[in-house]
C-alpha positions in Angstrom: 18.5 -108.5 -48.3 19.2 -110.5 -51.5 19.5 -109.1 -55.1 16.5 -107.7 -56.4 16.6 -108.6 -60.3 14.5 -106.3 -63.1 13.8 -107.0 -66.6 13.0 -104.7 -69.0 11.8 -105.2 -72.5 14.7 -105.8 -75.0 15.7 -109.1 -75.7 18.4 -110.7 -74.7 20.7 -114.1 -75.5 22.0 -115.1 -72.3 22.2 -113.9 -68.3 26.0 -113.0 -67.0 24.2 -112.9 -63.6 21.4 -115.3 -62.5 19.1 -115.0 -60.0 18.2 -117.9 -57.5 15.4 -118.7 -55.8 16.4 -116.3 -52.9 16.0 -113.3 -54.9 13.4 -110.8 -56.0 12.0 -110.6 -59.6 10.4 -107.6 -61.3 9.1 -107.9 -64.9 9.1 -104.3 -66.3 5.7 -104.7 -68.7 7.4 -106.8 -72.0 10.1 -107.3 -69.5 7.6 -110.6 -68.7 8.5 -112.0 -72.2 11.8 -111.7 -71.7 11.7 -113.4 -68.1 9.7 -116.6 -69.9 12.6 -116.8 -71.9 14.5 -117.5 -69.4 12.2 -119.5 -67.8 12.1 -117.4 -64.7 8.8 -116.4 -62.8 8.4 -112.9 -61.7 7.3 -112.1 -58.3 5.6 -109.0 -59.8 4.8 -107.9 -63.2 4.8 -104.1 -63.2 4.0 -101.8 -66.4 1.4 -99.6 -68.1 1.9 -102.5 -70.4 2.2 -100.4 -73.7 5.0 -102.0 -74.7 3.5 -105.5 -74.4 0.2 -104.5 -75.5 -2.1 -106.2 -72.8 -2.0 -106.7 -69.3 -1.1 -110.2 -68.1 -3.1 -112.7 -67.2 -2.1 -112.9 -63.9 -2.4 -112.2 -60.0 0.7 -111.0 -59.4 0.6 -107.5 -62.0 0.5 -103.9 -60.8 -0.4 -101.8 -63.8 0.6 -98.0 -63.9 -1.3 -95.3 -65.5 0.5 -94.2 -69.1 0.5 -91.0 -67.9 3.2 -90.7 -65.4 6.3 -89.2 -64.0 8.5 -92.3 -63.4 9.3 -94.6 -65.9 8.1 -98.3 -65.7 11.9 -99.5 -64.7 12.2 -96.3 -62.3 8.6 -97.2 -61.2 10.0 -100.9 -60.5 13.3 -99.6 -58.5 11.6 -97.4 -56.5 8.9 -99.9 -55.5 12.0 -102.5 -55.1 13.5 -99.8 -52.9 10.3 -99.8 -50.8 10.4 -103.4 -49.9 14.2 -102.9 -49.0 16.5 -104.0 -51.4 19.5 -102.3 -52.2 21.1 -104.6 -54.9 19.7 -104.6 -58.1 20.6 -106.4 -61.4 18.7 -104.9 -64.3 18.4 -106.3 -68.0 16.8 -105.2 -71.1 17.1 -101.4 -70.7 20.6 -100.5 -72.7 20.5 -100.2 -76.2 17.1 -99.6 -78.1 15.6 -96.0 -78.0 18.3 -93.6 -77.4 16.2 -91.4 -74.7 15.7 -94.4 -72.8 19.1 -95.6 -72.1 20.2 -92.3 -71.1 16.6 -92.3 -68.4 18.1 -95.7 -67.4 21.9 -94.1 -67.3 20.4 -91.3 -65.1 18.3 -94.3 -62.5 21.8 -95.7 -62.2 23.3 -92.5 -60.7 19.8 -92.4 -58.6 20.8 -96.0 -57.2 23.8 -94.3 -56.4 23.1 -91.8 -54.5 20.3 -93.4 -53.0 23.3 -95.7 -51.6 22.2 -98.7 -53.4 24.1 -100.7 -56.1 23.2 -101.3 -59.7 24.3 -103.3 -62.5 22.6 -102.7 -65.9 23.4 -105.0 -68.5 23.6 -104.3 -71.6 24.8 -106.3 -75.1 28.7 -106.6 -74.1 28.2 -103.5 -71.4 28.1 -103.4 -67.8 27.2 -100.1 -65.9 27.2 -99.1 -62.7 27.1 -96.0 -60.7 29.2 -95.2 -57.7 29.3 -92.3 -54.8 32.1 -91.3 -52.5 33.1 -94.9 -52.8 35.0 -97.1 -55.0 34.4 -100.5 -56.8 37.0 -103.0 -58.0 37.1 -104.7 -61.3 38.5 -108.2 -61.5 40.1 -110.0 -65.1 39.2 -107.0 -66.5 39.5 -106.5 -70.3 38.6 -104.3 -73.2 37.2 -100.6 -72.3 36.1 -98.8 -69.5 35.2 -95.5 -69.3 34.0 -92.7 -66.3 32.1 -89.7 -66.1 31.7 -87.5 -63.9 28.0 -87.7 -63.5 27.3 -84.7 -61.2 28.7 -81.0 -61.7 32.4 -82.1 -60.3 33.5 -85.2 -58.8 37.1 -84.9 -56.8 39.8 -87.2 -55.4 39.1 -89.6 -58.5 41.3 -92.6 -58.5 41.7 -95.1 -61.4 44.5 -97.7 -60.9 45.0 -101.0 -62.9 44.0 -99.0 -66.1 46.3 -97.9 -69.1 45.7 -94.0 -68.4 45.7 -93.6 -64.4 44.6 -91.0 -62.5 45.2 -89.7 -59.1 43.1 -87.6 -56.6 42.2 -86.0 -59.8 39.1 -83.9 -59.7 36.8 -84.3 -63.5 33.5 -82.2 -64.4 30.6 -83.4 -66.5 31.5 -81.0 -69.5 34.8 -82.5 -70.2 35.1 -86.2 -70.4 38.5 -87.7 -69.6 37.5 -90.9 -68.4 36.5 -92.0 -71.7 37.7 -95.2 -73.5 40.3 -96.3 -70.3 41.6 -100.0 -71.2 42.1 -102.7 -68.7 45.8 -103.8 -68.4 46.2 -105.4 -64.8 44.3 -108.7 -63.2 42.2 -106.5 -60.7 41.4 -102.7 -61.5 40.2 -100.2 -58.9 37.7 -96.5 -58.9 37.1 -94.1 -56.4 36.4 -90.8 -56.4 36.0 -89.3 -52.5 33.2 -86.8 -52.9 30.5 -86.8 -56.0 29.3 -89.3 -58.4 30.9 -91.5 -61.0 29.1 -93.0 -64.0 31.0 -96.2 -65.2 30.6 -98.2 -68.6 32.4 -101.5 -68.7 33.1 -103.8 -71.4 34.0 -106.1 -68.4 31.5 -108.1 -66.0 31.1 -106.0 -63.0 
């Protein structure tokens, strides 16, 4: 499967990953402005459309009740999920209303263990979520930071960074992964068992 792309409803000034014409696009309700912007056509619009204020014009919308459980972007990974994709790119969702972004922090850690990857993208922010795996980082520079995004997450590995660690095992209520720095070409995280959370200041 290709990369299924999903735009949520801040703006944004440019795309550090773009979609081709192989790939899926979801517009998460005012997420649809910010695909126009781009000049990019959504396969599906999906929202309760509160944020926009009106449903689209269009045949390709699915509209959600207000009322609900998931959020429109959860709503639009899970339906992504459906169709089989396992590689999603999402925009517009970091930054803006606090609750939110931590919502969005927690569907990255879904992805996860859902064993699918994410990128949210953020204004100068990259974040991803990982499980009993690892992810390298290439031309790394500024920040990085990992949390422990479960109750413990052991064997946690961080090499290419000013403050290593090794087979280290980090909980959720202390967080020592904070503010790591990039100081070699290529850097590398794994933990072995449990869930990372990882902000970058570097394109993933």
């Amino acid at each position: 499967m290709n990369t299924c792309y999903i735009f949520g409803a801040l703006d944004l000034e440019s795309l550090a990953y773009l979609p081709d014409d192989k790939d899926y696009i979801i517009a998460a309700d005012k997420g649809v402005k910010i695909a126009e912007k781009f000049s990019i056509n959504p396969n599906v619009i999906i929202g309760d459309f509160d944020s926009l204020g009106e449903i689209p014009n269009r045949e390709n919308v699915k509209i959600l009740p207000v009322k609900k459980d998931d959020t429109d972007v959860g709503y639009c990974i899970k339906y992504a999920m459906g169709l089989g994709y396992k590689d999603f790119v999402i925009y517009g969702c970091i930054g803006g209303l606090v609750d939110h972004t931590v919502a969005n922090l927690q569907l990255a850690v879904f992805c996860a263990e859902n064993n699918c990857k994410v990128v949210f993208v953020g204004e100068n922010s990259y974040i991803t979520a990982i499980k009993n795996s690892s992810i390298s980082i290439n031309n790394g520079k500024g920040r990085v930071s990992i949390f422990c995004a479960g109750d413990v997450a052991k064997g946690v590995t961080l090499s290419g960074l000013e403050y290593p660690l090794f087979d280290a095992t980090i909980t959720k209520d202390f967080p020592i992964g904070v503010s790591n720095k990039f100081i070699n070409d290529t850097a590398t995280i794994s933990v072995k068992e449990g869930t990372l959370l990882i902000i970058s200041s570097s394109i993933l």
